[in-house]
N, C-alpha and C positions, 0 to 999 in steps of 0.2 A: 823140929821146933826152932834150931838158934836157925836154920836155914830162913824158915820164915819170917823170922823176928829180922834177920837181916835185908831181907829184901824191902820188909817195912820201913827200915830207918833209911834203905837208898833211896826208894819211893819222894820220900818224907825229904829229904834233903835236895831230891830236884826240884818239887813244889815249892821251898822257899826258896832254892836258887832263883827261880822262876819269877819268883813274886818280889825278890827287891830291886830288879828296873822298874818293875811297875812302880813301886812305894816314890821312886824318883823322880818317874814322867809324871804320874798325876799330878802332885803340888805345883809343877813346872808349868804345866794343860792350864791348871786352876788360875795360877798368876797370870797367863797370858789372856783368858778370859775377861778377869777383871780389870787390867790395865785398859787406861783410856790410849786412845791411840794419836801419837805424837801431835800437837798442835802444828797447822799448816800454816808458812809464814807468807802472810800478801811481798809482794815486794814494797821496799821502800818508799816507791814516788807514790805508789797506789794507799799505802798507809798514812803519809802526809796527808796527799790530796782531801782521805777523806775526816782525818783530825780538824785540818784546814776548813772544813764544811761544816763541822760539830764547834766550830770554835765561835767564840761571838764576834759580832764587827770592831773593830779596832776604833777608838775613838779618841780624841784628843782635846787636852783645854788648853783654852788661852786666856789669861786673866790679866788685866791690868789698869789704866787709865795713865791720865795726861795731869801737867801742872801739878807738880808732888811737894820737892821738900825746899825749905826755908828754916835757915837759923833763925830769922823771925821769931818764926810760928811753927818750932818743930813738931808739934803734939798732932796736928794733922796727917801728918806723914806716917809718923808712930801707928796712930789710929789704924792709916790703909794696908800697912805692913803686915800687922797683927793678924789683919783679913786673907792679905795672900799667904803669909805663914802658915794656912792652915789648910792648902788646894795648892797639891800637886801640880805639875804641869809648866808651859811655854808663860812667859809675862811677855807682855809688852809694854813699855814704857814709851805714850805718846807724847816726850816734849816737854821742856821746860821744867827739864829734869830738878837743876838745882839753881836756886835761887840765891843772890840777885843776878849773879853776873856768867853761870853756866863757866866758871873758871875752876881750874883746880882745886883747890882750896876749900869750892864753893863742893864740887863735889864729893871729897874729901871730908871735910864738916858738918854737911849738909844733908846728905841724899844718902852717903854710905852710911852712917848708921841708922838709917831705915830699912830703906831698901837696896841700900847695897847686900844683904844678905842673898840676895836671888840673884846677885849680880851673874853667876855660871850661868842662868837659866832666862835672863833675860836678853830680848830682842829690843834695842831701843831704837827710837828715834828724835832727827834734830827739832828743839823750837826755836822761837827768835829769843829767848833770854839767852840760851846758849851760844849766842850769835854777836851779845856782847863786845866779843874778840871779832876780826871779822871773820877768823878763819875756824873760828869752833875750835882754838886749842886743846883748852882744857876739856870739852868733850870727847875726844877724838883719841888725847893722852888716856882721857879713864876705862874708856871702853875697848880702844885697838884694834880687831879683827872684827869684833862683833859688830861695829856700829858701818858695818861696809867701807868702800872704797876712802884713806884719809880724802878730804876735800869735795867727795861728794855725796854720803851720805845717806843712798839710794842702795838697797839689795832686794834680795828676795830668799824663799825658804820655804819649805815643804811641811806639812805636817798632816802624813797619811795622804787621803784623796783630796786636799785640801791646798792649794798654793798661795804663799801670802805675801805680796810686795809690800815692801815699806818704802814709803816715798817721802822724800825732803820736802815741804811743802816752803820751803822760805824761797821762791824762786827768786827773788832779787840780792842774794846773798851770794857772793864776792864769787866770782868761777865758776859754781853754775849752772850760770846759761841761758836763768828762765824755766819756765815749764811750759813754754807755749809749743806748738807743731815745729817739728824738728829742732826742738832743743835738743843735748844729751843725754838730759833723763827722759823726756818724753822717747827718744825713738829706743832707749834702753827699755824701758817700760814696754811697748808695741811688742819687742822682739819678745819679751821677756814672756809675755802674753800667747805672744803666738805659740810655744815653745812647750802649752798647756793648754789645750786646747779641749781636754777632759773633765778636766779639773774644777773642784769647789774656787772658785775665788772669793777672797778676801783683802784687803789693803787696811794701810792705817799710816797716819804721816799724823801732824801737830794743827793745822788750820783743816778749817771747813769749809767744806761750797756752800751749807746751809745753814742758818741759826739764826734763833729766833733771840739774838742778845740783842740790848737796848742800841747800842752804839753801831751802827750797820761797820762802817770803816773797820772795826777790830772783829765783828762777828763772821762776816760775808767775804769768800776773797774767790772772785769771779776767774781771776787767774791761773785756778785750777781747774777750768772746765775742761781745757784739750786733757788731760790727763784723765779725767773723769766720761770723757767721749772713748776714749780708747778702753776704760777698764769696762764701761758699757757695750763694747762695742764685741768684747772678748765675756762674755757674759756675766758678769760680778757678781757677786751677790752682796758681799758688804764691804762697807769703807767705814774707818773708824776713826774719829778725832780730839783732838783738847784744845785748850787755846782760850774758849770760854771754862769759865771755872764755875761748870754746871753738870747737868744730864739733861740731855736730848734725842728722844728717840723722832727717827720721822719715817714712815712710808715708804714701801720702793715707788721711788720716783726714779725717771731720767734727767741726764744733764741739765736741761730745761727748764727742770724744777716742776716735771707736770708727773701728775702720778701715773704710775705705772704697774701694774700688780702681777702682770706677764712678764714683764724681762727688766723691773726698775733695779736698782740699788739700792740697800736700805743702810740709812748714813748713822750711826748711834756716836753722839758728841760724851764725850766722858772725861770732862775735865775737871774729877772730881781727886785728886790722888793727895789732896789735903794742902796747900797755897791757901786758897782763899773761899770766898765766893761771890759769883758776879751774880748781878741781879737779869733776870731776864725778862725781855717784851711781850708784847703782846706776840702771840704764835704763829708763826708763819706759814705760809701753806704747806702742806704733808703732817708738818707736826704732830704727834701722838701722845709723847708725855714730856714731860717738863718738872724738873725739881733743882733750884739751884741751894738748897738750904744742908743741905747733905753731904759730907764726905762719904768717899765707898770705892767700889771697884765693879767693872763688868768683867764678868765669868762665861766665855765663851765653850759649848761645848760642840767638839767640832765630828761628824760622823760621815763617813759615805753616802755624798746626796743630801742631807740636811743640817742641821745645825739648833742647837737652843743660846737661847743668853740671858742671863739675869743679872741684875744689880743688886750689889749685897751692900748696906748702909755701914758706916762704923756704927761701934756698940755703943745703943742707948737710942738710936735714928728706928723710924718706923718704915721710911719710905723704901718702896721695893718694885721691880719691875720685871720682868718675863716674858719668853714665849718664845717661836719658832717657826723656821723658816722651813724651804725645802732649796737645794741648788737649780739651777738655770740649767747646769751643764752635767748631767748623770752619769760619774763612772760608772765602766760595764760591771754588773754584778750588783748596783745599788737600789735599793729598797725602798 
């Protein structure tokens, strides 16, 4: 009997020798089952590329207008500020920045407490109030790098597929040069063109080739045509101006001033930035819309291949404008 009784309990003690690797593989089997299996890493260029393809198009604003601030008549300016203070993005400042005499003092007084706030973020350019001095001192002191080369007042700048020259339009102002065919700026401008050859164009300087204002001599300045034959000629798509203290949308026309709806320019006068307001004529050809009773600002928004813009009124104005273009000149990849 203990004989048998022993062989039972040796039995008995191999079977669960036996049985606790089991008890250890199994749970081990179990886990490895249910585990998901490592996530496979794309490589990096390949993960980019296709973030890069999920991503929306990059887009960019430019907001500003022409003929701004005056101790005068500071509340206008106040008015237009109020409006960029609240849109992001690039300003432009077409001209005739500070009033009376575009002097230190005047900008200092005048123009920085409005719109000097976006002074970081604005692109300006020269008008003839500025000019004053003959050398644009005080312009030129307030701004520094930003307003381009001291003495001539001409640069350019990128924003996304979008290139935008800003041009001096006072071409009879001290050094120079003109802006006729082979001037300075003119063959800066050519090269400047050529150099973008993909690209959205845009420009904007302080006078215009077109407008429908009462006094031709101060509305019209014919002067700028060679510069306006090259930005045509390099496919543009808009040119923007002040000078008249109005809004003026016209047409893409060409140089020529004949319309053009395949390859014109379309010229938007914006010299609403709070100065004054000029009364305007009867409409000139291309012209589209017209409102001189308005302070405001145009709000460019700028995309791969097209473009919107609207005019936004100070608060209490009704008057408003819109709508969109497409580019002349199609970055690869644009819609």
């Amino acid at each position: 009997m203990l004989g048998y009784m022993g062989k039972c309990r040796k039995l008995v003690f191999q079977l669960v020798r036996g049985l606790v690797p089991l008890v250890l593989i199994v749970p081990t089997l179990v886990r490895a089952q249910t585990q998901s299996p490592p996530p496979t890493h794309k490589p990096r260029r390949a993960r980019d590329k296709a973030l890069k393809k999920q991503s929306p198009e990059r887009t960019f604003v430019l907001v500003g207008a022409g003929d701004i601030a005056s101790c005068k008549n500071p509340e206008g300016a106040r008015a237009t500020a109020m409006l960029i203070e609240q849109i992001p993005g690039t300003v432009f400042a077409a001209g005739d920045l500070a009033y009376e005499q575009g002097s230190a003092e005047d900008f200092k007084n005048c123009y920085d407490p409005a719109w000097g706030r976006f002074k970081d973020r604005t692109k300006p350019a020269l008008g003839n109030h500025e000019y004053a001095d003959p050398t644009a001192s005080g312009y030129f002191q307030y701004w520094g790098a930003q307003a381009g080369p001291a003495g001539k007042g001409y640069y350019s700048y990128d924003l996304g597929a979008w290139h935008i020259a800003v041009m001096n339009t006072n071409c009879s102002a001290q050094g120079l040069g003109g802006c006729g065919e082979g001037s300075p700026q003119e063959t800066w401008l050519k090269e400047d063109l050529a150099k973008h050859p993909n690209a959205c164009i845009l420009a904007y300087g302080h006078h215009a080739l077109f407008s429908s204002g009462v006094f031709k001599s101060h509305a019209v300045h014919p002067e700028l045509k060679q510069l306006w034959e090259d930005l045509y000629a390099a496919h543009a798509d808009l040119v923007l101006a002040g000078h008249e203290h109005s809004y003026e949308r016209f047409a893409p026309q060409n140089p020529e001033g004949n319309g053009d709806p395949v390859h014109g320019i379309r010229e938007i006068v914006a010299g609403t930035g709070g100065r004054s307001h000029d009364l305007l004529g009867f409409a000139t050809t291309n012209s589209e819309v017209r409102d001189w009773q308005t302070y405001g600002i145009l709000k460019l928004t700028l995309s791969p291949g097209k473009y919107t813009w609207e005019f936004i009124p100070e608060e209490g104005k009704s008057f408003r404008d819109s709508g969109s273009g497409v580019c002349h000149n199609q970055p690869t990849g644009a819609k």
